[in-house]
C-alpha positions as CSV (number, residue, x, y, z in Angstrom):
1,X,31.0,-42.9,3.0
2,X,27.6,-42.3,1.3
3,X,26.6,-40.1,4.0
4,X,29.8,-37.7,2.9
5,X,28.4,-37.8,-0.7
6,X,24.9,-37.1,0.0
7,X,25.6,-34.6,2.4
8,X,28.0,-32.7,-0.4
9,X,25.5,-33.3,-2.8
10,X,22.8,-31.6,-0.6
11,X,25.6,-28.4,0.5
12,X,26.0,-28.0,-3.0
13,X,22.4,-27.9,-3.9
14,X,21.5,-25.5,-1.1
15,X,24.6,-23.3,-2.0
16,X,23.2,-22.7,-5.7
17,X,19.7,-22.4,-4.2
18,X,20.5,-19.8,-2.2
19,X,22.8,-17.5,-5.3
20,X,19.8,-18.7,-7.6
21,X,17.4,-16.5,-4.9
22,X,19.7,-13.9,-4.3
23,X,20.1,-13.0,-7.9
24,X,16.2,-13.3,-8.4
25,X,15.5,-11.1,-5.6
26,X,18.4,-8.6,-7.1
27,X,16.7,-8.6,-10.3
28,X,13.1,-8.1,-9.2
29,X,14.3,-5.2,-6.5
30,X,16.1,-3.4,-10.0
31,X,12.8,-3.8,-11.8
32,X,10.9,-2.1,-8.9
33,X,13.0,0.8,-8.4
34,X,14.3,1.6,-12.1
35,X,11.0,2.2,-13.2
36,X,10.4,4.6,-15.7
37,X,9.3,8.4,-14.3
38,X,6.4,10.0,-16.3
39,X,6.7,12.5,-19.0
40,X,5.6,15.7,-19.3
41,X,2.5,14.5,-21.5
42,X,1.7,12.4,-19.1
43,X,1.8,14.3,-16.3
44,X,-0.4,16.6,-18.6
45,X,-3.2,14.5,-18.8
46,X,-2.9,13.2,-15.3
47,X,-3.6,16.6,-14.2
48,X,-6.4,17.6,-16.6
49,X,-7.9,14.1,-15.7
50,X,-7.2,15.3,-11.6
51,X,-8.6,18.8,-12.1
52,X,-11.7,17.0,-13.8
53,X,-12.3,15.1,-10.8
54,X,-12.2,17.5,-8.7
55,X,-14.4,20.0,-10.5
56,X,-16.9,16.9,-10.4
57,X,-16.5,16.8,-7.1
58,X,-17.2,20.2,-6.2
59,X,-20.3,20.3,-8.2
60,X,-21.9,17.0,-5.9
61,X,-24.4,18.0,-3.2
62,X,-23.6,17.6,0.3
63,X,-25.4,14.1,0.6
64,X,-23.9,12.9,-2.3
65,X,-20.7,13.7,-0.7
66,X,-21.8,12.5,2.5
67,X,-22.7,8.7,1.1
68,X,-19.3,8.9,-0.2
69,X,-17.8,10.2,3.0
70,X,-19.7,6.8,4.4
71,X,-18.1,4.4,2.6
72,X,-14.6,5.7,2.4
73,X,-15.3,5.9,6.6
74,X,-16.6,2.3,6.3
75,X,-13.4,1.4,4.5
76,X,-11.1,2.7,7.1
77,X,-13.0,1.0,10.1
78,X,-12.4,-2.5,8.1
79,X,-8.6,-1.5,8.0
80,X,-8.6,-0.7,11.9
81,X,-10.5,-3.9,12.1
82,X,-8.0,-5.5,10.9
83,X,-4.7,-4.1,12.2
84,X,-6.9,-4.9,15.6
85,X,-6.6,-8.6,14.2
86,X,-3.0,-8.4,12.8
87,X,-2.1,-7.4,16.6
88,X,-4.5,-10.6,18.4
89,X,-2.3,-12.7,16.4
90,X,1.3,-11.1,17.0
91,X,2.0,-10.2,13.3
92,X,2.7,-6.9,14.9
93,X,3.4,-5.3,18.1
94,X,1.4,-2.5,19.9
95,X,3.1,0.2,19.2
96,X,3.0,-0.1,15.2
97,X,-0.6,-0.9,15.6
98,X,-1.8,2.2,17.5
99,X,0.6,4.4,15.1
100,X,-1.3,2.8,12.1
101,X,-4.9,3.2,14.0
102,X,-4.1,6.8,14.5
103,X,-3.1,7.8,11.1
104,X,-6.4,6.1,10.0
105,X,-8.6,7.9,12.0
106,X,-7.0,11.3,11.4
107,X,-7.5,10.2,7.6
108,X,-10.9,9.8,8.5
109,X,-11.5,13.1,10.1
110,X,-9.5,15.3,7.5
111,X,-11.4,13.9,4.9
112,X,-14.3,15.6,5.9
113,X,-12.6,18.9,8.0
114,X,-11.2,19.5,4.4
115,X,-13.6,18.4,1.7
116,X,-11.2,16.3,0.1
117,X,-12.2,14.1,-3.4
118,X,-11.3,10.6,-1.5
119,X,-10.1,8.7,-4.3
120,X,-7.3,11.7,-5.1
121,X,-6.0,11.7,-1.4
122,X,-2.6,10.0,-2.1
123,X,-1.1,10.4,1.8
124,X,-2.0,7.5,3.9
């Protein structure tokens, strides 16, 4: 008889667990995707702030760029490093882990091929 009780007392508990995640998960999944887009002041100054930057950019010397070309290639072989490491311990399979490898290292090369400001490369 106390077994019934517990047991019902336990069922019940995990049933209001589980709407008590599903509602937080609902709420935190509306906060993520209703966020508010930018306005047109904003996107104002993010492109005077962008065209800045890149006229910075343009005015570096080749070894400046260069050092920065370095680090930003030193940066991508840590991330290879580790997808190499996310795949030794099965977090994912071999296929997603060459894709990601790939897109890396093409990152790598365009950065260079097309004298692109690093920091305002937003694909990959």
């Amino acid at each position: 008889m106390i077994y019934k009780k517990i047991s019902g007392i336990l069922a019940t508990l995990l049933l209001l667990a589980s709407f008590g995640t599903t509602t937080f998960a609902a709420e935190n999944k509306a906060i993520l995707t209703n966020h508010p887009t930018l306005t047109d002041e904003q996107k104002a100054e993010m492109k005077s702030k962008h065209d800045e930057m890149n006229e910075k950019w343009s005015a570096l010397t080749d070894a400046q760029k260069e050092k920065i070309f370095k680090l930003m290639d030193q940066d991508i072989d840590i991330k290879i490093k580790t997808i190499e490491e996310y795949l030794s311990l099965g977090l994912i399979d071999q296929e997603t882990a060459t894709e990601i490898k790939t897109r890396l290292n093409e990152k790598k090369a365009k950065m260079r091929e097309n004298n692109i400001f690093p920091m305002m490369d937003r694909k990959g």
